[in-house]
SERO-124994 format. One record per residue (C-alpha): residue in one letter; x, z, y; residue number from 1. Coordinates in steps of 0.5 Angstrom, whole numbers. Layout:
% SERO-124994
ATOM  type     xx     zz     yy  seq
ATOM     a      X      Z      Y  NUM
...
% end
This chain:
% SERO-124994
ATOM  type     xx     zz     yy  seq
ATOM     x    -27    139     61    1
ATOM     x    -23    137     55    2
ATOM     x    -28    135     51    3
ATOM     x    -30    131     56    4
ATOM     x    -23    127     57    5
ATOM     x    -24    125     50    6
ATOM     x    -30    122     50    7
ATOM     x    -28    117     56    8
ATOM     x    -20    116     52    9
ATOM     x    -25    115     46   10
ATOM     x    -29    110     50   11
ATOM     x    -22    106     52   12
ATOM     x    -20    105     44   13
ATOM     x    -21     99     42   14
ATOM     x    -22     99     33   15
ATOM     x    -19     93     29   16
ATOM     x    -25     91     27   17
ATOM     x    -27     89     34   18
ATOM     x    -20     85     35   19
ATOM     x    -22     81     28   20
ATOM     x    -26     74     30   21
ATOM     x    -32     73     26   22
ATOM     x    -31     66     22   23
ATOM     x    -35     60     26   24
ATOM     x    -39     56     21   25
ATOM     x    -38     49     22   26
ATOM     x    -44     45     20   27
ATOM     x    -41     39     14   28
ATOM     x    -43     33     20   29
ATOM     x    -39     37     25   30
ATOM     x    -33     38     20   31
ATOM     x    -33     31     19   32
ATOM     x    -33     27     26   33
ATOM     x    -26     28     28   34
ATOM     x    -25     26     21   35
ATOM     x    -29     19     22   36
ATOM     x    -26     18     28   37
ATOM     x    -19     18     26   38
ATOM     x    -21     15     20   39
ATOM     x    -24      9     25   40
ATOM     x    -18      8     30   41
ATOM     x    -13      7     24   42
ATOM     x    -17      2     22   43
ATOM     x    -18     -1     28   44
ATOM     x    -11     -2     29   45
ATOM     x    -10     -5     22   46
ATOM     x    -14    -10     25   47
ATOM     x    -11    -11     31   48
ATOM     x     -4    -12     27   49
ATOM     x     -9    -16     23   50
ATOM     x    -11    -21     29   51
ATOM     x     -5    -21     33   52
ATOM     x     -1    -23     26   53
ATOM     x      4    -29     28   54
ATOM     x      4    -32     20   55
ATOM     x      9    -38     22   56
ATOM     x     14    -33     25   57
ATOM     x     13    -27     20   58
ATOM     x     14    -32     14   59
ATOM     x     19    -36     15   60
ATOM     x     23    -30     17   61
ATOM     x     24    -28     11   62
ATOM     x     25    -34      7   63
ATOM     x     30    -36     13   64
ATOM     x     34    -29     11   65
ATOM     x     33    -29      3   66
ATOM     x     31    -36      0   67
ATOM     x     35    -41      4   68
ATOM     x     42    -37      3   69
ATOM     x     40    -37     -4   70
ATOM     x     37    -43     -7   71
ATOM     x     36    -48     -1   72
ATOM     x     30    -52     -1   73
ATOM     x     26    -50     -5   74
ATOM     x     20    -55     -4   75
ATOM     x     20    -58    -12   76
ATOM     x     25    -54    -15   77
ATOM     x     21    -53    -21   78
ATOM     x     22    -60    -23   79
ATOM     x     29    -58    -23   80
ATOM     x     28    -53    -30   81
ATOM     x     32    -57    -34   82
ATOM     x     38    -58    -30   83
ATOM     x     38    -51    -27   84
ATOM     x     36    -47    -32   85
ATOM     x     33    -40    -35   86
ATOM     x     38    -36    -31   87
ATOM     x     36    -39    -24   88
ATOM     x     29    -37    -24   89
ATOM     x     30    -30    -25   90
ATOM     x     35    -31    -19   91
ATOM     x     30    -35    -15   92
ATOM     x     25    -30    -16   93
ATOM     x     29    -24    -13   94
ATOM     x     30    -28     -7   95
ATOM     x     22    -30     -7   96
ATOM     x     21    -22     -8   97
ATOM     x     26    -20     -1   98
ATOM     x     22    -26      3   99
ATOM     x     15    -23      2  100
ATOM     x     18    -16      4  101
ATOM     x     14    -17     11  102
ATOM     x     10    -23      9  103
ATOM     x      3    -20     11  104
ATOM     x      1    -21      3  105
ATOM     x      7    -15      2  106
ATOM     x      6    -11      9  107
ATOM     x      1     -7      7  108
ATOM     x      5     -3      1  109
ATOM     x      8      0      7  110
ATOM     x      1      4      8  111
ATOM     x      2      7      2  112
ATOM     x      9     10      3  113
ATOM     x      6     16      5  114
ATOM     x      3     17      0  115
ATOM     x      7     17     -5  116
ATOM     x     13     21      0  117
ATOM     x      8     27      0  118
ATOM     x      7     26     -8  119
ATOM     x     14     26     -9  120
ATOM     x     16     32     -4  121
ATOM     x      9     36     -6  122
ATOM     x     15     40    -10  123
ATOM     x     23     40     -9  124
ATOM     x     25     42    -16  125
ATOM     x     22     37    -19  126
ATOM     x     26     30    -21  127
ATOM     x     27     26    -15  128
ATOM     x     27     19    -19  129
ATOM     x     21     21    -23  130
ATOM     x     15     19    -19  131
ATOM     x     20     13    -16  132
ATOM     x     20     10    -23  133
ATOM     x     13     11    -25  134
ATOM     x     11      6    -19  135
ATOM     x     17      1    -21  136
ATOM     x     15      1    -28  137
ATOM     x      7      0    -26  138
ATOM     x      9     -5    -21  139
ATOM     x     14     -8    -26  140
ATOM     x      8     -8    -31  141
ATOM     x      3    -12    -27  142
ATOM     x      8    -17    -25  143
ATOM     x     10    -19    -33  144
ATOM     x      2    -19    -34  145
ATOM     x      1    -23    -29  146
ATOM     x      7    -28    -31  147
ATOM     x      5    -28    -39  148
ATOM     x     -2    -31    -36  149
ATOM     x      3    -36    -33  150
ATOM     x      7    -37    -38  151
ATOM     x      1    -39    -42  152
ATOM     x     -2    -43    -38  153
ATOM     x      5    -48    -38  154
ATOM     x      8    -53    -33  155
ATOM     x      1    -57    -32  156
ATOM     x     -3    -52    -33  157
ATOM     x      0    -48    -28  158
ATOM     x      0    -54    -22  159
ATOM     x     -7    -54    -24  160
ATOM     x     -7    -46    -22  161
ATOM     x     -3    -47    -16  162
ATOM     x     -8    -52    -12  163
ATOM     x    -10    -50     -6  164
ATOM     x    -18    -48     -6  165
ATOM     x    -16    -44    -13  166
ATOM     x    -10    -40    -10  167
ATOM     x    -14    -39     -4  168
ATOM     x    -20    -36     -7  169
ATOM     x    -14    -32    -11  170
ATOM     x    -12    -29     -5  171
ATOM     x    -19    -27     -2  172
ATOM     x    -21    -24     -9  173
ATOM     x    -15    -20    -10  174
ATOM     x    -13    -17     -3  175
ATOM     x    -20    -16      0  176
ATOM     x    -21    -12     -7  177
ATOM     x    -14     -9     -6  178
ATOM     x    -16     -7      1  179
ATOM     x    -23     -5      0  180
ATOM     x    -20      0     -5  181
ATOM     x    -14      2      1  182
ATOM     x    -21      4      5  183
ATOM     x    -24      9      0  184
ATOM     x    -18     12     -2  185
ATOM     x    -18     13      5  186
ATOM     x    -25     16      6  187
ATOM     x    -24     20     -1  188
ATOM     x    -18     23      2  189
ATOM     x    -21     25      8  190
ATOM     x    -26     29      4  191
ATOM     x    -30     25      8  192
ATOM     x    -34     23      1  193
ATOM     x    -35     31     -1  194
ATOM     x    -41     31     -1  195
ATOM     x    -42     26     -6  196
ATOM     x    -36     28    -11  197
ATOM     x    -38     36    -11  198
ATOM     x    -41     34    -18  199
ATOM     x    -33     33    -20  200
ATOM     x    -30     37    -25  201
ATOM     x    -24     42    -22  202
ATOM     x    -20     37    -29  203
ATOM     x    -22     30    -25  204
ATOM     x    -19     34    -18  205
ATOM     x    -13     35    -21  206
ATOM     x    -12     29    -24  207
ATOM     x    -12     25    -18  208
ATOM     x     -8     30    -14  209
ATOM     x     -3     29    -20  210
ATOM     x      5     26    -16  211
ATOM     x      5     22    -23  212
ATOM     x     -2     19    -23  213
ATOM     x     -1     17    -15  214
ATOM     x      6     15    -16  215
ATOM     x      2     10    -21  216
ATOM     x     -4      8    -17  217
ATOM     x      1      5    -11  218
ATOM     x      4      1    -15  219
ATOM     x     -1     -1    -19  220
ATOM     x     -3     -4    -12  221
ATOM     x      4     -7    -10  222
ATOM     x      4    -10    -17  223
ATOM     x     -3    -12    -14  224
ATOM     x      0    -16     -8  225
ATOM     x      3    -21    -13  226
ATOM     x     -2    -24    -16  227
ATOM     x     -5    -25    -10  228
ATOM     x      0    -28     -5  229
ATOM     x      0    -36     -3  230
ATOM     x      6    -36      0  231
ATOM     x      9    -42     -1  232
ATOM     x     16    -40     -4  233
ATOM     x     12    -36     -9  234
ATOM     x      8    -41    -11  235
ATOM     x     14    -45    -13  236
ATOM     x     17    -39    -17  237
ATOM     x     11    -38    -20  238
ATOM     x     11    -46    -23  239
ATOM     x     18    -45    -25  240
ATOM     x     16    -39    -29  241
ATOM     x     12    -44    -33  242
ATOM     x     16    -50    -34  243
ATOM     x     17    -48    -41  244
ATOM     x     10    -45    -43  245
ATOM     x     14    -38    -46  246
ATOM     x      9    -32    -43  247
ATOM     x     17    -28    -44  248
ATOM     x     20    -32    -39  249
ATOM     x     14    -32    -35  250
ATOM     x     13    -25    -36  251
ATOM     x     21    -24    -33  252
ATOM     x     20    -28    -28  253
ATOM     x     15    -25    -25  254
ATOM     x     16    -17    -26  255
ATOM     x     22    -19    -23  256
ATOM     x     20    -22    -17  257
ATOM     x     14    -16    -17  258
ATOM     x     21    -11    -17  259
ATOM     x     24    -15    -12  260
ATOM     x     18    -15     -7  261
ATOM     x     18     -7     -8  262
ATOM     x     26     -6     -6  263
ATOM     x     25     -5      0  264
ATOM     x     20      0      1  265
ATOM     x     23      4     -6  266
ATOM     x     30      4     -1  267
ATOM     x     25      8      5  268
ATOM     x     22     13      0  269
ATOM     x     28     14     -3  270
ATOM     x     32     16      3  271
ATOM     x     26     19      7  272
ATOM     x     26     24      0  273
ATOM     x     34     24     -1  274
ATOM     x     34     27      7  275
ATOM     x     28     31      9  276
ATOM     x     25     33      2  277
ATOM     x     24     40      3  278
ATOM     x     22     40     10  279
ATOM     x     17     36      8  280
ATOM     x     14     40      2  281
ATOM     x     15     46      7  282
ATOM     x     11     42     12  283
ATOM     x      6     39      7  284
ATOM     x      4     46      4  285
ATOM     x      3     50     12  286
ATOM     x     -1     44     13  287
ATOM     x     -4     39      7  288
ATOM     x    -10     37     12  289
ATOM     x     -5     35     17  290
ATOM     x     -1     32     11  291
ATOM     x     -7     29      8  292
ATOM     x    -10     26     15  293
ATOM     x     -3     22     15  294
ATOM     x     -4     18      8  295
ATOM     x    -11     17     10  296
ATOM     x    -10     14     16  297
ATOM     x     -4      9     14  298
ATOM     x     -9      8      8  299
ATOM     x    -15      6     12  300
ATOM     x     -9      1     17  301
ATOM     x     -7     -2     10  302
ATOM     x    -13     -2      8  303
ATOM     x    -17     -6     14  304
ATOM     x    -11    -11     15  305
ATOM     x    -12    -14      8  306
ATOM     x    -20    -14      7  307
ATOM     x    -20    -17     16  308
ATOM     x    -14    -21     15  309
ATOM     x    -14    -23      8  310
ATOM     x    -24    -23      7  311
ATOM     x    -27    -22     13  312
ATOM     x    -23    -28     18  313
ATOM     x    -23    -33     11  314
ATOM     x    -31    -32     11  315
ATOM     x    -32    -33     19  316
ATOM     x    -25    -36     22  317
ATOM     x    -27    -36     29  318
ATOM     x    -25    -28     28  319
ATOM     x    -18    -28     26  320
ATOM     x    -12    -32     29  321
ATOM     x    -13    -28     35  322
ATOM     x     -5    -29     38  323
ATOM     x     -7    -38     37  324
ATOM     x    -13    -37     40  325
ATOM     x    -11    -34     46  326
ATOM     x     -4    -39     47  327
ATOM     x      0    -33     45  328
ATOM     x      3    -37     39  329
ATOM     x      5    -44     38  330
% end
């Protein structure tokens, strides 16, 4: 009888073995599709953002709070070099770079904070200004090659390069290749390119993965944003800095404008890390996919607002200015 009330306890017992699930093997094309499909809705919302852009409103803002204040008209004012002098440019330049913060040739930098937040939160024990002053410079060092060019090129050879078709081809080139960019980067940190880079040495990896490495690539991006930008006001900084045909002017101008055109984003960085950073890397380190669906996503917002608005609706106009087609905008 007891043997025989043992046996059914026995049958009752349930062993730790059974408690442990076997891990579930999910196929790569599986594994991938809810990646895809985040990775398709944040640029479609890019793109949304991107066709219902209001460009009249959006750009005068900025010139209204920032330029005019400033240095009043600006329409000409590169003929003035002479009676306003070297100092002047690079004030007009600060003033140029703040109006261009939410112009739609700027918006998409802010795509990129995330990742440059995640980069600098991926360890509180480490300098806070360090990565911050790795994309500044990067962003300061594109600004002043970008100004030696001008500088170069001198007064007539600037206006020349001002011209419509020329600044607009500019802009195509530039912000399509800076968006097209914006998209891989996505996809590539989706690890929706895998398969592709499996062949990567762990040193390559590591490499990209680096705070300071990705730190540089943000702002090799926004300095980016400089060379391509139409926006009027900044033409007209960009024939100042070349009234007096030296490439150091121009390169002081123009890195200043570039810095001054990163303030804004710098101040939200700065001050999402100064007050959430180590809840942020705890967060990140729980759940880097999470952390890393968020940089992808806005990578792919960012990335398909610049290559809809700034490539696609330049080669099919139709596509674009969807708020002035339907009557929303005057």
């Amino acid at each position: 009888m007891t043997s025989h009330i043992q046996s059914v306890s026995h049958l009752g017992k349930v062993t730790t073995s059974s408690l442990v699930s076997r891990p579930v093997e999910i196929s790569p094309a599986r594994a991938h599709a809810p990646r895809a499909v985040w990775l398709l809705a944040s640029a479609v919302a890019g793109v949304c953002v991107a066709g219902f852009w209001n460009v009249r409103a959006v750009d005068g803002l900025g010139v209204t709070l920032f330029v005019s204040p400033v240095v009043g008209a600006f329409e000409g004012i590169a003929g003035e070099f002479a009676v306003r002098g070297h100092a002047f440019g690079v004030l007009f330049a600060v003033a140029a770079g703040l109006a261009a913060t939410i112009t739609a040739s700027n918006i998409a930098s802010f795509a990129l904070l995330p990742l440059l937040i995640l980069a600098m939160c991926r360890s509180w024990r480490a300098a806070l200004l360090g990565p911050l002053a790795i994309t500044a410079a990067t962003v300061a060092c594109v600004g002043a090659v970008y100004g030696v060019f001008i500088g170069r090129l001198g007064p007539e050879g600037a206006a020349a390069f001002n011209a419509g078709g020329i600044r607009g081809a500019q802009s195509f080139v530039v912000f399509g290749t800076i968006g097209v960019a914006m998209l891989v980067a996505a996809a590539y940190e989706f690890g929706l390119f895998d398969r592709f880079t499996s062949g990567d040495t762990s040193a390559t990896r590591t490499f990209l993965a680096q705070r300071n490495v990705r730190a540089a690539m943000v702002g090799l991006a926004i300095g980016g944003f400089t060379i391509g930008r139409p926006l009027a006001v900044f033409r007209e900084v960009l024939l100042y800095a070349a009234q007096p045909s030296s490439p150091v002017y121009g390169a002081l101008v123009m890195a200043t404008q570039a810095l001054a055109n990163f303030a804004v984003p710098a101040i939200v960085v700065a001050s999402v890390v100064a007050t959430r950073r180590e809840r942020i890397a705890l967060w990140a380190s729980d759940q880097p996919q999470k952390a890393a669906a968020i940089s992808a996503c806005a990578l792919a917002a960012g990335g398909a607002f610049l290559t809809f608005y700034w490539a696609i609706s330049r080669v099919w106009p139709p596509l674009g200015r969807w708020g002035f087609q339907l009557g929303m905008y005057q």
